[in-house]
C-alpha positions as CSV (number, residue, x, y, z in Angstrom):
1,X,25.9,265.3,17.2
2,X,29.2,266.8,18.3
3,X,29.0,269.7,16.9
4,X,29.9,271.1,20.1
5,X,33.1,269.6,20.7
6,X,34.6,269.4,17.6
7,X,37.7,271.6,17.2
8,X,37.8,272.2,21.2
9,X,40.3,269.2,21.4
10,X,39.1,267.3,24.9
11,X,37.7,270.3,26.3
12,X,33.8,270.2,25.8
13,X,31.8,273.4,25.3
14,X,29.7,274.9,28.5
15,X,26.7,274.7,26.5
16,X,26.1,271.2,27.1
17,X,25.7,269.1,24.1
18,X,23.5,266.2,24.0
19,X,24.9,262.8,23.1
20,X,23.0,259.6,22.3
21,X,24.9,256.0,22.3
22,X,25.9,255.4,18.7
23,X,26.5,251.7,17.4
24,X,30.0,250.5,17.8
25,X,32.3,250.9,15.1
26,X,33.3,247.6,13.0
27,X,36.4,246.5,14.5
28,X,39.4,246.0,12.3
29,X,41.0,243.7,14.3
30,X,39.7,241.9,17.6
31,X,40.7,243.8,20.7
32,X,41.2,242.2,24.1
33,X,39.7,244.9,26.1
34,X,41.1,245.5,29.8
35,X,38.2,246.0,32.1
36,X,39.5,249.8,32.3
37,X,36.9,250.9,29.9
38,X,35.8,250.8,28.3
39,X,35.3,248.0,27.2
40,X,35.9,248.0,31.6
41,X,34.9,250.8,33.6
42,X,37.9,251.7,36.0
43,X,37.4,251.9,39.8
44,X,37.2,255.9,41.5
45,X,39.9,257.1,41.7
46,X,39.3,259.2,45.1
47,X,41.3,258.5,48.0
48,X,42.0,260.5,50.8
49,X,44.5,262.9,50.7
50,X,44.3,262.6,54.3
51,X,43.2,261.2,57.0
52,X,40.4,263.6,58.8
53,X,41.4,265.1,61.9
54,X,40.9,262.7,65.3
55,X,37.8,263.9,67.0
56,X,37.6,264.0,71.0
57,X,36.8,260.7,72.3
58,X,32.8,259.9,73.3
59,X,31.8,258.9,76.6
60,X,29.1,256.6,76.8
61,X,25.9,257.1,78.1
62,X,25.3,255.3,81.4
63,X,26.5,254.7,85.0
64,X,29.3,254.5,85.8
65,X,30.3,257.2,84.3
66,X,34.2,258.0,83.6
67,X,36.1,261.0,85.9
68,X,38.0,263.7,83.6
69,X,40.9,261.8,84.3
70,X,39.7,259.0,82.7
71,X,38.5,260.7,80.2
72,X,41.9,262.1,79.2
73,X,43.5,259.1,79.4
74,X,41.3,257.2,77.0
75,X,41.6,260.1,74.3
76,X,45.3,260.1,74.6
77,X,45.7,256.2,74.4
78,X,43.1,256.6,71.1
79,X,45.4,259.3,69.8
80,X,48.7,257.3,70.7
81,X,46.7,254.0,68.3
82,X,45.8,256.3,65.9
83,X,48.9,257.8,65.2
84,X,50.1,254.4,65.1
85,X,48.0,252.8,63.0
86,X,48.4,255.5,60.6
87,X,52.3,255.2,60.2
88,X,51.1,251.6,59.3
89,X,49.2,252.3,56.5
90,X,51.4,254.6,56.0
91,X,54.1,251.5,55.4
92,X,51.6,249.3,54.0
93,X,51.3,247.2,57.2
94,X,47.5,247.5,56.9
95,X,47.2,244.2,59.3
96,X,49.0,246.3,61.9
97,X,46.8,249.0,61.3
98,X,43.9,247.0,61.9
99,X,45.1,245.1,65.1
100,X,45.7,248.8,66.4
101,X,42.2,250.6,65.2
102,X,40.2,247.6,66.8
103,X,42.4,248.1,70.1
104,X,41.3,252.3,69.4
105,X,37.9,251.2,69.0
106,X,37.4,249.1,71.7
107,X,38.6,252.1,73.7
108,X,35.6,254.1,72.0
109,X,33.0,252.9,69.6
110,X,31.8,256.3,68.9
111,X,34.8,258.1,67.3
112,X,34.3,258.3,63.3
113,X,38.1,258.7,62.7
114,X,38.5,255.8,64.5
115,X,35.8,253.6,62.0
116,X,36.9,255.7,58.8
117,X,40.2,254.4,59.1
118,X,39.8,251.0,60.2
119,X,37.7,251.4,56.6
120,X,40.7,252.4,55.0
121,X,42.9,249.6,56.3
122,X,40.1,247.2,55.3
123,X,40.0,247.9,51.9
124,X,43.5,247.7,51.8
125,X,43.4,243.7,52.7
126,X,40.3,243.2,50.7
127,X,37.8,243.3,52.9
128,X,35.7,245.4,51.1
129,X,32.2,243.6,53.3
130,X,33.7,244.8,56.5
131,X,35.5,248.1,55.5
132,X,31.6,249.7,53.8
133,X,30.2,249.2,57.2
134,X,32.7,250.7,59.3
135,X,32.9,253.7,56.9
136,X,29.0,253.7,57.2
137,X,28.9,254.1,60.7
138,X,31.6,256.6,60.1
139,X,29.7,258.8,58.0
140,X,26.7,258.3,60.9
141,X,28.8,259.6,63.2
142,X,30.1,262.5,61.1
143,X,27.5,263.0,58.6
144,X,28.7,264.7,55.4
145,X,32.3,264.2,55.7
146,X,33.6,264.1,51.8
147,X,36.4,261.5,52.3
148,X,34.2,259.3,54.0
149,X,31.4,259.9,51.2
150,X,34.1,259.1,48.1
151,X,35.3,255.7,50.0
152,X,31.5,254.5,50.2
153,X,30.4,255.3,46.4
154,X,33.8,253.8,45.6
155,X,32.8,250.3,47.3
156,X,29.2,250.8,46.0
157,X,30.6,251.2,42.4
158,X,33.2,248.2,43.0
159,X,30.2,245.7,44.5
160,X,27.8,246.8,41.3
161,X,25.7,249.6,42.9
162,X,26.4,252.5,40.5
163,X,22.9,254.1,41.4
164,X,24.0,253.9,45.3
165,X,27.4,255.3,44.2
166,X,25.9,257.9,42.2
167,X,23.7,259.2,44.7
168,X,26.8,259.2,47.1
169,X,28.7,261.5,44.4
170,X,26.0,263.9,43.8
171,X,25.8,264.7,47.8
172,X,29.8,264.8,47.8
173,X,29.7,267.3,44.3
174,X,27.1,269.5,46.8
175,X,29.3,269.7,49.8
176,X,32.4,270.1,47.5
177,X,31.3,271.7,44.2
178,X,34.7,273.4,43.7
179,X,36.6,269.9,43.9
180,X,36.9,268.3,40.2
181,X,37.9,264.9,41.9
182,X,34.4,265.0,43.0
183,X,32.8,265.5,39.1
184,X,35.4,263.3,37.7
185,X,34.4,260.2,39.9
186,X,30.5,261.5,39.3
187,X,31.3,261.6,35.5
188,X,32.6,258.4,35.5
189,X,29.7,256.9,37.2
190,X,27.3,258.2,34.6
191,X,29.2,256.8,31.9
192,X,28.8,253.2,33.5
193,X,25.4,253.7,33.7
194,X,25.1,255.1,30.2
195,X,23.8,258.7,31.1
196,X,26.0,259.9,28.8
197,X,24.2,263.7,29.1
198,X,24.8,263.6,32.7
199,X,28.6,262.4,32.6
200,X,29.8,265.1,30.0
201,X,27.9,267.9,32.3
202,X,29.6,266.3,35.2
203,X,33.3,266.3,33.2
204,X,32.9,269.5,31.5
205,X,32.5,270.7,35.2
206,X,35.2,269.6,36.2
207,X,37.8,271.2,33.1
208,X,36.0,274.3,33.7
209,X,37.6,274.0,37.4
210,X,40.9,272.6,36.4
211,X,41.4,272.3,32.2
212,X,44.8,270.3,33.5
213,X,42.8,267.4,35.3
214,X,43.9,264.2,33.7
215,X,40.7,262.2,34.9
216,X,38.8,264.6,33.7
217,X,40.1,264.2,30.1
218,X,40.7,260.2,30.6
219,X,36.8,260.5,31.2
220,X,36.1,262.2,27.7
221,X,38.5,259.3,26.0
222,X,35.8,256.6,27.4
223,X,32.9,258.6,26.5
224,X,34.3,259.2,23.0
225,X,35.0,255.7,22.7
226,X,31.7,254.9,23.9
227,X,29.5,256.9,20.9
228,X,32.1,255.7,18.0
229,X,34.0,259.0,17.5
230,X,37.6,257.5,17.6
231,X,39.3,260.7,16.5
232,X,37.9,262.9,19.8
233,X,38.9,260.2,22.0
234,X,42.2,260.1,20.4
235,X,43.0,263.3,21.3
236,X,41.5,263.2,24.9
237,X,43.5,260.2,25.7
238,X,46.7,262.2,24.4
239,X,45.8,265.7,26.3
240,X,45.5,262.7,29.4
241,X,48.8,261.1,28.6
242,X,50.2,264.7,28.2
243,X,49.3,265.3,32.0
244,X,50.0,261.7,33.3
245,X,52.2,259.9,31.2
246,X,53.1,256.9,33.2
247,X,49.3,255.7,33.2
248,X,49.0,252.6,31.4
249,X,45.6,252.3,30.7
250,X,45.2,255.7,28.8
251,X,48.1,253.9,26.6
252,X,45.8,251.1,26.3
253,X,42.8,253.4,25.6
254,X,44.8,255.1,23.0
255,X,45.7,252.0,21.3
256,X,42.3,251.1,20.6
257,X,41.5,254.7,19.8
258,X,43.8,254.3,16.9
259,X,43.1,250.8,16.0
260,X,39.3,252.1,15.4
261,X,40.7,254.3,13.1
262,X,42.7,251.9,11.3
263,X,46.1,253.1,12.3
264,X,47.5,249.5,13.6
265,X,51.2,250.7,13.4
266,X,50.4,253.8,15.8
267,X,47.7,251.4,17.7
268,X,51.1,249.0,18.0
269,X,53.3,252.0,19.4
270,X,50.5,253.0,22.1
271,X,50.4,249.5,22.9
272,X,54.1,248.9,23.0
273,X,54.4,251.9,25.8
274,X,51.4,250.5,28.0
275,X,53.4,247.5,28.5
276,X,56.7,249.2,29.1
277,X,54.7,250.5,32.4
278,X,53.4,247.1,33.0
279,X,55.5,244.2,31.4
280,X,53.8,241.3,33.2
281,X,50.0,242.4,32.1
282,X,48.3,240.1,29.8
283,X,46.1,242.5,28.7
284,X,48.5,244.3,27.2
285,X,50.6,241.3,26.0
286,X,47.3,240.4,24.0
287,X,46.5,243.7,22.3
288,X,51.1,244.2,21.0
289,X,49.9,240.3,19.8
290,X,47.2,240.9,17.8
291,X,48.2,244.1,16.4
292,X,51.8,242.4,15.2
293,X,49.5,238.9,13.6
294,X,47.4,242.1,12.0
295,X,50.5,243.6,10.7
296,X,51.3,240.3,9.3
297,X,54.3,239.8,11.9
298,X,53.5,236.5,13.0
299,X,56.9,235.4,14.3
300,X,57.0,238.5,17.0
301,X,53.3,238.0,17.9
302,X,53.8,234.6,18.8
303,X,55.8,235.8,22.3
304,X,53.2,238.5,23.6
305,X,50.3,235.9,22.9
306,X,51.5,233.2,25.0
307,X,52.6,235.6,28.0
308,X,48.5,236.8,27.4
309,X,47.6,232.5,27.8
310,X,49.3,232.4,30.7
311,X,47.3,235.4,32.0
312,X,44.4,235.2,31.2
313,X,42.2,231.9,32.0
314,X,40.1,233.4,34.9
315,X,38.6,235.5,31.6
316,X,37.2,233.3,29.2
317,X,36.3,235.2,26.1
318,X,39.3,236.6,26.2
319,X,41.3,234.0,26.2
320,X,39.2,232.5,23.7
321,X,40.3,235.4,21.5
322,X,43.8,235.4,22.2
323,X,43.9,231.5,21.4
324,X,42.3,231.8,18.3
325,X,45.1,234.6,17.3
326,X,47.5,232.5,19.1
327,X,46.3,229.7,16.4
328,X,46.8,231.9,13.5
329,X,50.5,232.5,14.3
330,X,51.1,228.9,14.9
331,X,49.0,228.0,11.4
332,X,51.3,230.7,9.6
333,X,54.3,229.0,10.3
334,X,53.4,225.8,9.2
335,X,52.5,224.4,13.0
336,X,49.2,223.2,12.0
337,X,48.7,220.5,14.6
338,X,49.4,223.1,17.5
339,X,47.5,225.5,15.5
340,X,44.3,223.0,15.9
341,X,45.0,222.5,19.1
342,X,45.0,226.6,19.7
343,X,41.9,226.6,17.6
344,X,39.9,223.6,19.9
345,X,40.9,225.0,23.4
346,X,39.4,228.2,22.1
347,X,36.2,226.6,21.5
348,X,36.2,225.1,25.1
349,X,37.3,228.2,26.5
350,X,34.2,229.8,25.1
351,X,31.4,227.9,23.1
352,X,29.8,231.2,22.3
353,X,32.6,232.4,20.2
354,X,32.4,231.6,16.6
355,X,35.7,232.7,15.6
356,X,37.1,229.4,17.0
357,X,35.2,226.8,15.1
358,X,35.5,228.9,12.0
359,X,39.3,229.6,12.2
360,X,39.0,225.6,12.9
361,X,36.8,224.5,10.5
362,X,38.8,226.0,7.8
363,X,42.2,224.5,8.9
364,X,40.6,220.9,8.6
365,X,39.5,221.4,5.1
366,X,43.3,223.0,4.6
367,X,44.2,219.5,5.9
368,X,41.9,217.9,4.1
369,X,40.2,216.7,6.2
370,X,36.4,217.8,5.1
371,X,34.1,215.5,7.3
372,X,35.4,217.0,10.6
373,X,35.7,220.3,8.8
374,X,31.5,220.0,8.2
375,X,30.8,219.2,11.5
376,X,32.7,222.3,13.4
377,X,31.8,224.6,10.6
378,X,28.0,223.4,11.4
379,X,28.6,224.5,14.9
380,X,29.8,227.8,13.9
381,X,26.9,228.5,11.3
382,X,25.0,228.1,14.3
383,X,26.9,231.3,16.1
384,X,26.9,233.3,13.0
385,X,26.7,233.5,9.9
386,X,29.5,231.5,7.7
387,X,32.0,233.7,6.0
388,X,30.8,233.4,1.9
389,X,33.5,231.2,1.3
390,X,32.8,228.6,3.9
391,X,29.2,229.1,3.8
392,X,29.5,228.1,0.1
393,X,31.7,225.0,1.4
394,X,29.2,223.8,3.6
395,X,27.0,223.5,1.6
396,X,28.8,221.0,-1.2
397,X,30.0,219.2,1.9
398,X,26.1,218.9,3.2
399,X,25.3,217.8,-0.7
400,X,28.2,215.3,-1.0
401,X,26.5,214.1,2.6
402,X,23.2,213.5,1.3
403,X,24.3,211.6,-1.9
404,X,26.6,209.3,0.4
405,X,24.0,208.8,3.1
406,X,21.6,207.1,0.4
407,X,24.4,204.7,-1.3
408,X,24.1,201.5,1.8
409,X,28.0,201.6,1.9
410,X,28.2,204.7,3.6
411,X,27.7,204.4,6.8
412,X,25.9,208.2,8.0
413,X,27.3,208.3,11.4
414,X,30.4,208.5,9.9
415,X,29.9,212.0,8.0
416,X,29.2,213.7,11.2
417,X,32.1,212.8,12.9
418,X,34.0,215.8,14.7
């Protein structure tokens, strides 16, 4: 299937090989996946180098109509806002910035530069709502301008409109075909949408423009990663890190790169530089965990774990997941009451995850404790199928069960008791 790309490191050949989704690899170890990627798709990564040059201002239609005097006055009081506004942003004061664009365009409601960067000092506050629909009356105003057209796909991709976004992208790639920001950002859509064909033609544009653009390679890496070939996106995400090595996501990428490979230590290392560029992340925190609990170093997973915890519990599942490794760590060193507690608030976290109630099913029957042990591991046969061991366990439990239920001392309610 790759038969064009192997041996070309990150750079694919201009024929254009065809890719179809492969299945997912089986995961050595459990990965807490940032939503960069992969496993989350970043956000686009255009923003404007600039902002576009302040058109003169229009007059509206209608009596009265303004004197040239007036005229002149209005554009240099716009100019005098915009100029302010801009040093604003430029200082992060993007309140300011607004407070002065919505003087500007109060002044004039026809000037695009005016609306495209009032959009820009939306998005900086968060206002993503307000900022798409001053930046689509910009691009009304000044139809085809290519900052104006990134800034849109990129809120259509943030709000969940990749087809709006992509169609956005593929009118900036025809104004702009000679700008690889432009196929990068167009790549990367594809790849969210799965059209894996059309995001490696839109990235092997882009090298063939620039062979040194990071994104273009950090694209590659998640398409790699995406049909199971661990050792291409290996080497993508290093050519990446080679042009941009303070990005802590294509450490992260890396890291589970080599952990599908089996190369925890080396996983661990790519980890272990990620969160040197971002200590407080519990994404990272959770991925230096698990490798270490892997690596049978529970003592120094313990730490990264817990800063994860703390993190993470807007994100069920992957708390859930960091819990139950949490649980492990705690259960290795003897904790075992903390260890069940890990194991139960994993469970709440996320009742679709079976790795709790199996990780907790087997600590109760380490405690000896088999008639709660039945009941969770029924739960979890119910999830998935019951490692052989348990499964086996189970079913002497559910035996044991039957003959007590028919003896009148036995009282069945109690068997099923958590």
């Amino acid at each position: 299937m790759f038969s064009a790309l192997l041996g070309l490191g990150c750079v694919a050949s201009a024929g254009g090989a065809s890719l179809a989704a492969a299945p997912a690899p089986a995961v050595l170890v459990p990965q807490v996946m940032a939503p960069t990627p992969a496993a989350v798709t970043p956000a686009l990564s255009v923003v404007p180098a600039s902002v576009p040059a302040v058109l003169p201002a229009a007059v509206a239609a209608g009596p009265p109509a303004p004197d040239e005097r007036s005229l002149r006055a209005l554009a240099g009081l716009q100019l005098e806002l915009l100029d302010a506004a801009s040093r604003a942003l430029t200082a992060g004061e993007a309140a300011r910035a607004v407070e002065l664009l919505t003087l500007a365009l109060e002044a004039d409601e026809g000037n695009p530069s005016v609306r495209f960067l009032l959009g820009v000092a939306l998005m900086s506050l968060g206002r993503l709502e307000s900022a798409e629909q001053h930046l689509a009356r910009a691009d009304e105003l000044r139809p085809g301008d290519v900052s104006t057209l990134s800034l849109l796909a990129r809120l259509a991709f943030e709000r969940g409109a990749p087809d709006v976004a992509r169609a956005l992208l593929e009118r900036v790639v025809q104004l702009e075909p000679g700008e690889p920001s432009g196929w990068v950002n167009l790549g990367s859509v594809c790849l969210d949408q799965r059209e894996l064909d059309a995001a490696l033609s839109a990235l092997q544009t882009a090298l063939e423009l620039d062979p040194d653009c990071a994104g273009a390679h950090r694209g590659l890496g998640r398409l790699f990663g995406l049909v199971a070939e661990p050792v291409l996106a290996e080497r993508a995400w290093r050519t990446s890190l080679e042009l941009a090595p303070e990005d802590p996501l294509a450490w992260l990428s890396l890291g589970h790169a080599l952990r599908d490979q089996g190369r925890l230590e080396g996983g661990l290392a790519a980890y272990l530089e990620g969160l040197a560029l971002l200590p407080e992340d519990p994404w990272m925190a959770a991925n230096v965990g698990s490798v270490l609990l892997a690596l049978g170093r529970p003592q120094e997973a313990r730490g990264p774990l817990m800063q994860a915890v703390a993190g993470l519990e807007r994100e069920p599942l992957e708390l859930a997941l960091v819990l139950v490794d949490l649980g492990r760590c705690l259960e290795s060193s003897g904790d075992l009451s903390g260890a069940e507690q890990c194991y139960a608030d994993a469970g709440r976290a996320d009742p679709s995850l079976a790795e709790a109630p199996v990780a907790l099913g087997s600590l109760l029957l380490n405690r000896a404790q088999p008639w709660r042990a039945r009941g969770v591991l029924r739960r979890a046969s119910r999830l998935q199928d019951l490692p052989a061991e348990l499964a086996l366990e189970l079913a002497r439990l559910d035996a044991r069960a039957d003959e007590r239920a028919a003896s009148p001392s036995w009282p069945p309610a109690a068997i099923d008791r958590d």
